[in-house]
C-alpha positions as CSV (number, residue, x, y, z in Angstrom):
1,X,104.5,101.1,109.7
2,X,106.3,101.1,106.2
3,X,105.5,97.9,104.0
4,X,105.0,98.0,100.3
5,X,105.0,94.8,99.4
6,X,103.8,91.6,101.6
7,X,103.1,91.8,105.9
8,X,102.7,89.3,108.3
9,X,99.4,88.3,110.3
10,X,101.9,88.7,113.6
11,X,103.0,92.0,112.4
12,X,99.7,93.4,111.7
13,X,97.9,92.0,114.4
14,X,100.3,93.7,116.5
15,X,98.8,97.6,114.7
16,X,95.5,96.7,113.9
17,X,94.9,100.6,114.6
18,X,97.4,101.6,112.3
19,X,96.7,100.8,108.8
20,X,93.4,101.1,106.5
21,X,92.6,97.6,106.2
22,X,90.6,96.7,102.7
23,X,89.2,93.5,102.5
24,X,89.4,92.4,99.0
25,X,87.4,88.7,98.8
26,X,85.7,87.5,95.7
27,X,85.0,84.9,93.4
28,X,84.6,85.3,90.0
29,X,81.6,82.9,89.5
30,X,79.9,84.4,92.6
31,X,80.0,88.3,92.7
32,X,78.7,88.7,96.0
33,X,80.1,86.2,98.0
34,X,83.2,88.3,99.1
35,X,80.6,91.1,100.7
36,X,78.6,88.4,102.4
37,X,81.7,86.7,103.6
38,X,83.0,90.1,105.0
39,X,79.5,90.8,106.5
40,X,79.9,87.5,108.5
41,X,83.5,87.7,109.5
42,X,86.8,90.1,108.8
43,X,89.8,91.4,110.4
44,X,88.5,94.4,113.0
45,X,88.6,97.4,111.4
46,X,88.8,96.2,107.7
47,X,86.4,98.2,105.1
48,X,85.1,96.5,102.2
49,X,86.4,97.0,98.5
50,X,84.6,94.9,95.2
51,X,86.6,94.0,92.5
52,X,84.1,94.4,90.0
53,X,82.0,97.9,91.9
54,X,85.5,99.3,93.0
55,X,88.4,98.2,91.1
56,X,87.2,98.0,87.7
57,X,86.1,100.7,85.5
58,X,83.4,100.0,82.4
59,X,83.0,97.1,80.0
60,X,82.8,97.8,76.5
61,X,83.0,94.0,75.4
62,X,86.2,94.6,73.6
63,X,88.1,95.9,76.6
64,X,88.5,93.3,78.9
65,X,86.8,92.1,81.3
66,X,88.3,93.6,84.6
67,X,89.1,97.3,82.8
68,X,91.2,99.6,84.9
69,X,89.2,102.4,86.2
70,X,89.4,105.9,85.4
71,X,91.7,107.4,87.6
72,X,89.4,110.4,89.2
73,X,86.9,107.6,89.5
74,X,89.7,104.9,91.0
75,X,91.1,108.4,93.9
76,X,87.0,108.9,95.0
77,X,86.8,105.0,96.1
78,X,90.6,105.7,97.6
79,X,89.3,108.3,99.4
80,X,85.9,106.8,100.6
81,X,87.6,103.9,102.1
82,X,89.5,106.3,104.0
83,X,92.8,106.2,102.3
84,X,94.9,109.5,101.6
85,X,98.9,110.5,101.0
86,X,101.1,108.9,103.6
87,X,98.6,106.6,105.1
88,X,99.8,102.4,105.2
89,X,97.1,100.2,103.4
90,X,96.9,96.7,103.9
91,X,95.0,94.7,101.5
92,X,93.9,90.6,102.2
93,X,91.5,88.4,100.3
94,X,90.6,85.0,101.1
95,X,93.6,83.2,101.0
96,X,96.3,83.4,97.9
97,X,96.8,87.6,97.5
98,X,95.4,86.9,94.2
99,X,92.4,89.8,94.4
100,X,94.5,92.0,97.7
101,X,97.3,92.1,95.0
102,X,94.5,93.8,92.2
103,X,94.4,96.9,94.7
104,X,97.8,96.6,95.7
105,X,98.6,97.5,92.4
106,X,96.5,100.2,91.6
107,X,97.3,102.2,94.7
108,X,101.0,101.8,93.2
109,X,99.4,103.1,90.3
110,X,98.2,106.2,91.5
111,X,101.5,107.4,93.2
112,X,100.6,105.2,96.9
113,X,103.5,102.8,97.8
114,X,102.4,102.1,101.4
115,X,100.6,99.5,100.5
116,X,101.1,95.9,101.4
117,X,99.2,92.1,100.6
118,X,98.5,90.1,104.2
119,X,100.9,86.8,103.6
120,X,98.2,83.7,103.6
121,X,95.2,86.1,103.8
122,X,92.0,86.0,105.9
123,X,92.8,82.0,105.7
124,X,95.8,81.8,107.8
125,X,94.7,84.8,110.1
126,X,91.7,82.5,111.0
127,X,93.9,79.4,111.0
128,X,96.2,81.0,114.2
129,X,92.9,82.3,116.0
130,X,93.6,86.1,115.5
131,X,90.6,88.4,116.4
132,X,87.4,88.6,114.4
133,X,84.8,91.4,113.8
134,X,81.2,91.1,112.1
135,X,79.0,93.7,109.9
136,X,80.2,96.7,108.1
137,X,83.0,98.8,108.9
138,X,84.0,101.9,107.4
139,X,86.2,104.7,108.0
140,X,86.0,108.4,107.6
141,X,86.1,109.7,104.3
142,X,89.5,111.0,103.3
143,X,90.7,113.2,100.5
144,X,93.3,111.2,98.1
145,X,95.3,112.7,96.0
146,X,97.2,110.9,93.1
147,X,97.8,110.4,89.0
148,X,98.9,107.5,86.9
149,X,102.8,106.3,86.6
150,X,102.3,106.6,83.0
151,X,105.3,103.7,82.8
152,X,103.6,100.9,84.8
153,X,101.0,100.3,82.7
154,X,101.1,99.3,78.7
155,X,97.9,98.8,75.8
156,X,97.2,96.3,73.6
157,X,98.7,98.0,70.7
158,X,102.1,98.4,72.7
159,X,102.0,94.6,73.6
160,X,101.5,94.0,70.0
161,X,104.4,96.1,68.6
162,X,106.6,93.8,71.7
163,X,105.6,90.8,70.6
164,X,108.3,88.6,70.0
165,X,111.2,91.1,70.5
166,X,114.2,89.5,72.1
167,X,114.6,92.1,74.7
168,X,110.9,92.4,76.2
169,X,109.3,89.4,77.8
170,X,105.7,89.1,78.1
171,X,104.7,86.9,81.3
172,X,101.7,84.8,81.4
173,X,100.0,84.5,84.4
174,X,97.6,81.7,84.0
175,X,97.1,78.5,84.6
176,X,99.5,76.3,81.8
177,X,96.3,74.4,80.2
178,X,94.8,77.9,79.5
179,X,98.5,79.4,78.2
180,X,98.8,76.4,76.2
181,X,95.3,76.6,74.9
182,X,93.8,72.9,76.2
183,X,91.5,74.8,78.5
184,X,89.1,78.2,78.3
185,X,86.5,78.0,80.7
186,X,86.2,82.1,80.5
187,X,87.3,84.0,77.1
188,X,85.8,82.7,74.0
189,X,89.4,81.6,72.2
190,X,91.6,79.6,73.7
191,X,95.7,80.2,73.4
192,X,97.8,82.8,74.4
193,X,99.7,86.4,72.5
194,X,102.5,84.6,70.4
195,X,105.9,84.8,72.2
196,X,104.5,85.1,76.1
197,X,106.1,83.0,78.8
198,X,104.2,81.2,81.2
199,X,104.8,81.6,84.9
200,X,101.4,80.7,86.8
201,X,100.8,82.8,89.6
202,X,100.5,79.8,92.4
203,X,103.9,79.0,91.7
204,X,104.6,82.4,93.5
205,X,103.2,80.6,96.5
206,X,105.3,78.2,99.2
207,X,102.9,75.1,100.1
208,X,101.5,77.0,103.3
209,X,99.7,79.2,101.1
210,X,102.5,82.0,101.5
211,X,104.8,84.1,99.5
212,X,108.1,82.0,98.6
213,X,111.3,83.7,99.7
214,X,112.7,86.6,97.7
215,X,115.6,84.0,96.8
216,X,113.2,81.6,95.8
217,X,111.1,84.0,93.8
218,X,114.2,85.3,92.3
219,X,115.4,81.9,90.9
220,X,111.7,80.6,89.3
221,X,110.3,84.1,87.6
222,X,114.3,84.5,86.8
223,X,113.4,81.1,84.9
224,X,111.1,82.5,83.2
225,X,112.1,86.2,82.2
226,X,116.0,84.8,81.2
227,X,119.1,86.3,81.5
228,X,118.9,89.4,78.7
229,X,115.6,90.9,80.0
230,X,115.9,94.0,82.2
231,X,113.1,94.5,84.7
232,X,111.3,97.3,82.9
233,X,111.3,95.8,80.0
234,X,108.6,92.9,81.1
235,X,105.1,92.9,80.8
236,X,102.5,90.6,83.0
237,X,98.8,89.9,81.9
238,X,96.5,87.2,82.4
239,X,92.7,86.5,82.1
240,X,91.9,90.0,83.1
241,X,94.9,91.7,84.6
242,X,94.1,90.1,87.8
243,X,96.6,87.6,88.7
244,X,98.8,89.2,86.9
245,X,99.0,91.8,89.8
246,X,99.8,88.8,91.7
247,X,103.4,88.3,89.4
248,X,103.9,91.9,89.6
249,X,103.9,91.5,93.5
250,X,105.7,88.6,93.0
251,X,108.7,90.6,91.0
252,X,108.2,93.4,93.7
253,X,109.3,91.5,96.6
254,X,112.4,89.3,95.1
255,X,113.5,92.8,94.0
256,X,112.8,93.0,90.4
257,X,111.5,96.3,89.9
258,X,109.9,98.0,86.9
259,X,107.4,95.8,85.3
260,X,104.3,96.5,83.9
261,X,100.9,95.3,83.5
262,X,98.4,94.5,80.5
263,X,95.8,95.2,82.3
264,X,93.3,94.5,79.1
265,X,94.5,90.8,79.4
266,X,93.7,88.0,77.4
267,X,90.1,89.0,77.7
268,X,91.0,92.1,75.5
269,X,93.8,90.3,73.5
270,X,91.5,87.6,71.9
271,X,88.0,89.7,71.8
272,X,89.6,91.3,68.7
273,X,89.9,88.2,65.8
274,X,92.6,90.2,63.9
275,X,95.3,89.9,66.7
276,X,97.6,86.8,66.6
277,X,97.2,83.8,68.4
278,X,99.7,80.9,69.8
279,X,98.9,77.6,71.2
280,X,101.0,75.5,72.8
């Protein structure tokens, strides 16, 4: 197997013994409703993986709320779910890729490409009747070696020197009441960093709940980037830097490659009074 971007439910129900499977459900107004859901019912073989526990390092209050872990920290949980160099990881959450694409991305981060997001998630695998397991799973402990791509990632004092520079484009990933600033049911100030683009990360999604062509995908987030913008020179954050994994595998698989994440967010953007603002 050799995916690093989306797979099937045909495809890997066809290597269930191939891959590490992670299942990556959650909801962010019910913490533990993605282990109890996994308890009940998973793809055989999946392991577990918590967004909060596994993929997110320390609050501060001023840092976000869904920090990026510290690397040694992020290759020990690698390597307890039983994930090393050269082996394929396959990541699935509920339905929309929106958490899988969270661990997607930090694999990518830490040097692992072989890692792919299950097209329609644990939803559609259910939906064609594919094979179920209960419990806890978990694999033999593995050693994982990897270090940052310094380039993938940028802070919130990069984004700031960016802003509004005709040649960068920050993306947006939330929904367009919260860009605009009509809605904030999470951060305390509504609004988003002046001169972002919105491209909400559903519209990634075709109307079965799976990825839109690479065509298709090339024509909307093409919309919304522009003509002058090269690849590397974008930026995607949302509420939390999140979702915004879900552009950045969105970008991946039309075949835009090189942009980076905010993974501070808007939660780290507005916790700070003196940065900017727009609405709108």
């Amino acid at each position: 197997m050799a995916f690093s971007t989306l797979i099937s439910t045909a495809v890997l129900a066809s290597h269930l013994d191939d891959p590490v499977i992670v299942d990556c459900r959650f909801k962010l107004g019910d913490e533990k409703w993605g282990e109890r859901e996994y308890t009940t019912l998973h793809i055989p073989g999946a392991v577990y993986g918590h967004l909060d526990r596994d993929f997110s390092g320390p609050k501060t209050g001023t840092n976000g709320r869904h920090p990026l872990p510290e690397p040694q920290a992020l290759a020990a949980t690698f390597g307890r779910l039983g994930i090393a160099s050269g082996v394929q990881v396959v990541a699935y959450d509920q339905d929309n890729g929106m958490y899988a694409s969270r661990l997607w991305w930090l694999l990518r981060w830490l040097g692992h490409d072989s890692v792919a997001v299950l097209d329609g998630g644990f939803t559609k695998w259910r939906a064609e009747g594919r094979p179920t397991a209960s419990g806890e799973e978990h694999n033999a402990p593995r050693e994982f070696r990897g270090s940052p791509r310094a380039d993938m990632a940028i802070d919130a004092n990069a984004v700031a020197s960016l802003a509004g520079k005709a040649d960068w484009r920050l993306v947006d990933a939330r929904a367009p009441e919260r860009y605009r600033g009509e809605s904030e049911p999470i951060d305390r100030t509504p609004g988003h960093i002046p001169g972002a683009a919105n491209h909400f990360f559903q519209r990634n999604l075709a109307e079965d709940g799976t990825f839109r062509t690479p065509e298709e995908l090339r024509a909307t987030l093409g919309g919304t980037i522009g003509p002058h913008v090269a690849p590397d020179h974008i930026v995607c954050y949302c509420g939390s830097g999140v979702t915004a994994c879900h552009n950045l595998l969105a970008f991946e698989h039309a075949g835009i490659k090189g942009a980076k994440l905010y993974p501070g967010s808007w939660s780290e953007w507005s916790s700070d009074p003196s940065r900017p603002v727009e609405k709108g």
